[in-house]
C-alpha positions in Angstrom: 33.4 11.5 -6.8 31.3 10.4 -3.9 29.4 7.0 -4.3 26.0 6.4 -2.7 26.0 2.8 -1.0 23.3 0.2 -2.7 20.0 0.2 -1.0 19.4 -3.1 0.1 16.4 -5.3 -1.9 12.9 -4.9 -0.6 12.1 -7.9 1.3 9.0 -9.5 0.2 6.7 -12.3 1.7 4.0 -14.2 -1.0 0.8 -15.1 0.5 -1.8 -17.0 -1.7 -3.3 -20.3 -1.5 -1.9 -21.5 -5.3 1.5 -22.9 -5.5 2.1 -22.4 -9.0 0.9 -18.8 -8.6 3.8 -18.2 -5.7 6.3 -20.2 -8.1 5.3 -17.6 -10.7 5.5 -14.8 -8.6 8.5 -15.6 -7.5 10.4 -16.4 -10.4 9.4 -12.9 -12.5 10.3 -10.6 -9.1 13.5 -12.7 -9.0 14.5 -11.1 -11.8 14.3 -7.9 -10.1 17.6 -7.6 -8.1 16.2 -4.8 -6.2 13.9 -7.2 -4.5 14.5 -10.6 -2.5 11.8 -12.5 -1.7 12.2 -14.3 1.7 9.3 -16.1 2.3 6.0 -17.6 1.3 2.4 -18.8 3.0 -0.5 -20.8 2.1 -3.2 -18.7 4.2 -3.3 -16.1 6.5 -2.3 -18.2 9.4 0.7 -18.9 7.9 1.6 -15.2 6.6 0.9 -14.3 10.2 3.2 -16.5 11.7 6.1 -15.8 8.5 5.8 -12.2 8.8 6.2 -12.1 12.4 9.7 -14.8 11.7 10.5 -12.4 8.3 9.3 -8.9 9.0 9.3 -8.4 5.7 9.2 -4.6 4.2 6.6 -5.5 2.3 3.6 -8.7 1.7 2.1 -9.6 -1.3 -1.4 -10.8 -0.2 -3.9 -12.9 -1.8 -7.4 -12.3 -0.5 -9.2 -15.7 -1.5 -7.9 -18.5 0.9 -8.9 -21.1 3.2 -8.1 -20.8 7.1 -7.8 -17.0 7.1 -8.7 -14.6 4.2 -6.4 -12.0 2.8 -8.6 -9.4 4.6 -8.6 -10.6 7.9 -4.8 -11.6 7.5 -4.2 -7.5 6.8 -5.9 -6.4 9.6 -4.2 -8.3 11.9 -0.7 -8.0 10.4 -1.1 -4.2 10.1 -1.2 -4.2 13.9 1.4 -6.0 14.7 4.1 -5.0 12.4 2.6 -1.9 11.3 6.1 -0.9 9.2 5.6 -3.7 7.2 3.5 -2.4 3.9 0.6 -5.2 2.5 -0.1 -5.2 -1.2 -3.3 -6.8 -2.0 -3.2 -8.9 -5.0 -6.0 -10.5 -6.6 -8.1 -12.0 -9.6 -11.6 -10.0 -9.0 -12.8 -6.6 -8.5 -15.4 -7.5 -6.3 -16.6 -4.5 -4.8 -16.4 -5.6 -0.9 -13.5 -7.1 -1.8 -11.6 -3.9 -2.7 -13.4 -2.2 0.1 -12.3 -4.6 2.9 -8.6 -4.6 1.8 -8.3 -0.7 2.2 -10.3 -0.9 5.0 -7.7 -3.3 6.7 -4.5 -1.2 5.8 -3.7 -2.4 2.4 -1.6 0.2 0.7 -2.4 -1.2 -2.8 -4.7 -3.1 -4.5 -3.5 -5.0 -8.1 -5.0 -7.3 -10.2 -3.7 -10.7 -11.3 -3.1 -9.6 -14.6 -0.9 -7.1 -14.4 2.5 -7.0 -16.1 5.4 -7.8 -13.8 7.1 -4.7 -13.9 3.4 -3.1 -12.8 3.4 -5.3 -9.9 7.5 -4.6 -9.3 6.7 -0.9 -9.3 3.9 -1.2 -6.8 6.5 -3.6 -4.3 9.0 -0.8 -4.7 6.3 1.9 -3.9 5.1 0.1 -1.2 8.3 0.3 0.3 8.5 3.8 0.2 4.7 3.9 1.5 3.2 5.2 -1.8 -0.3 4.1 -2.8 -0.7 2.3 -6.0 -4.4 1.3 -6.9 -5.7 -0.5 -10.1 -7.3 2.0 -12.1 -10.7 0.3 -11.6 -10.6 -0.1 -8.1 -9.3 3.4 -7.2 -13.1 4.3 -9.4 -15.1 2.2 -7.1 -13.7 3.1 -3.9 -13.6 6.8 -4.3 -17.4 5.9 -5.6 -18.1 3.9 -2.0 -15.5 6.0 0.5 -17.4 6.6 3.2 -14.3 7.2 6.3 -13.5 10.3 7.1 -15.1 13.2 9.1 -12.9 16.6 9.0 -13.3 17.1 12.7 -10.6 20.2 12.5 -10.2 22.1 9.6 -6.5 21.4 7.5 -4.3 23.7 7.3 -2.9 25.0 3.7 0.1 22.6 4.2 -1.5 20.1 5.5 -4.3 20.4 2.0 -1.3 20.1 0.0 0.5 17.2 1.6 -2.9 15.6 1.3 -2.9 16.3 -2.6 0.7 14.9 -3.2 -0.5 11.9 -0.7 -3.1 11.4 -3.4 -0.6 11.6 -6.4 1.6 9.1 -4.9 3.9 11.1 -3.2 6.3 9.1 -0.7 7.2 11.0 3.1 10.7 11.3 1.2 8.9 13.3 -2.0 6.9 15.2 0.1 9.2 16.6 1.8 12.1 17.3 -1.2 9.0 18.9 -3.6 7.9 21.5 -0.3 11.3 22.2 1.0 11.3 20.6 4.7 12.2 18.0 6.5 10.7 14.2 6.3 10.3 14.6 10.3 8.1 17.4 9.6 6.2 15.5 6.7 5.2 13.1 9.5 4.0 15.1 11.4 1.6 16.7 9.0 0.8 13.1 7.8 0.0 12.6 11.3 -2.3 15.3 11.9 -4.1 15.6 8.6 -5.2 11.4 9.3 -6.1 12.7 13.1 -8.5 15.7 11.8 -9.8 13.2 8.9 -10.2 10.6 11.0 -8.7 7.8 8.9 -6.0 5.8 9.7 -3.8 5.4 6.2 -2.6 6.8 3.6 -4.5 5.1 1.2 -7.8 6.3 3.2 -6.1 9.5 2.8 -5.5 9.8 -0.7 -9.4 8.5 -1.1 -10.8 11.3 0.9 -8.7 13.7 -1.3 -10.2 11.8 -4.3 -13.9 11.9 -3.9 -13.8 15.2 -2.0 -12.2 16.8 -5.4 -9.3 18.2 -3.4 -7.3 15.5 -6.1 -7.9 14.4 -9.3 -7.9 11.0 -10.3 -6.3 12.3 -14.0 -2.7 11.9 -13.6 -2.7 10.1 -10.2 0.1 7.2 -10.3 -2.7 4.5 -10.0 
């Protein structure tokens, strides 16, 4: 019987501004042994200089908090450790809020109140770069997406890599559910942003979203 070795945990890194919200956090994911979380920050200064001492696989980022924002924090993290995945995680819906973290490379967006197992599954998604998006939020930014200008036309595979993009679908997924390799998934990832241009996959999934080419029934939100 062959045995499959244990992935190792998802490495995680807390950002917010509320210790007894990172002592929370903490202690519910710690019950997750498929994740180990091996840091924390105050602001975004201090996520910025723990992510680049951590490289975590994925940060769970407040938005609200003195020094540097959540936002600003993500844009500048998503450039210099771009395999690092950054959930945002916060108490309002407000709409340039929501905006502004997809805009800077968030792959999520959650809510405070969600269940710890929601925000374990988004952690573990994030790791394998699928998009998780409160319900509510994936409404108002397919309602405000403005990014993206096809400026080649996609081709059939590329339309339906885009549609599994926007159900969820990880690189790994994508490429067991259409037969071919995760090299070539990439690559089709690749192109299909370049044609769009957007720059995630969360921008991608959008575009599918408010151009119909997805549904938002059934999309893992």
């Amino acid at each position: 019987m062959t045995t499959h070795p244990t992935p190792p945990p998802v490495r995680v890194l807390l950002v917010d501004d509320h210790a007894v919200v990172r002592q929370g956090l903490r202690l519910f994911l710690g019950l997750d042994p498929r994740i180990e979380v091996v840091g924390e920050a105050a602001n975004g200064e201090e996520a910025l200089t723990e992510a680049d001492a951590l490289i975590p696989d994925v940060i769970v980022m407040d938005l609200m908090m003195p020094v540097m924002d959540g936002i600003a924090a993500t844009r500048a993290l998503r450039k210099r450790l771009p395999n690092t995945e950054i959930i945002a995680l916060t108490s309002t819906l407000e709409e340039h809020k929501v905006n502004g973290a997809i805009e800077a490379g968030a792959i999520s967006y959650m809510l405070k109140d969600a269940s710890s197992d929601t925000l374990a599954d988004a952690i573990h998604a994030a790791a394998r770069g699928e998009v998780r998006l409160h319900p509510e939020a994936a409404k108002r930014l397919v309602r405000d997406f403005r990014g993206g200008e096809m400026r080649e036309s996609l081709t059939p595979k590329e339309t339906i890599v885009l549609q599994l993009i926007a159900h969820g679908y990880s690189n790994r997924d994508i490429a067991a559910d259409q037969g071919v390799s995760e090299a070539t998934v990439k690559t089709h990832v690749s192109r299909l942003l370049g044609k769009l241009g957007l720059e995630s996959r969360t921008q991608a999934a959008l575009y599918a979203l408010k151009q119909g080419i997805a549904s938002l029934d059934g999309v893992e939100l």
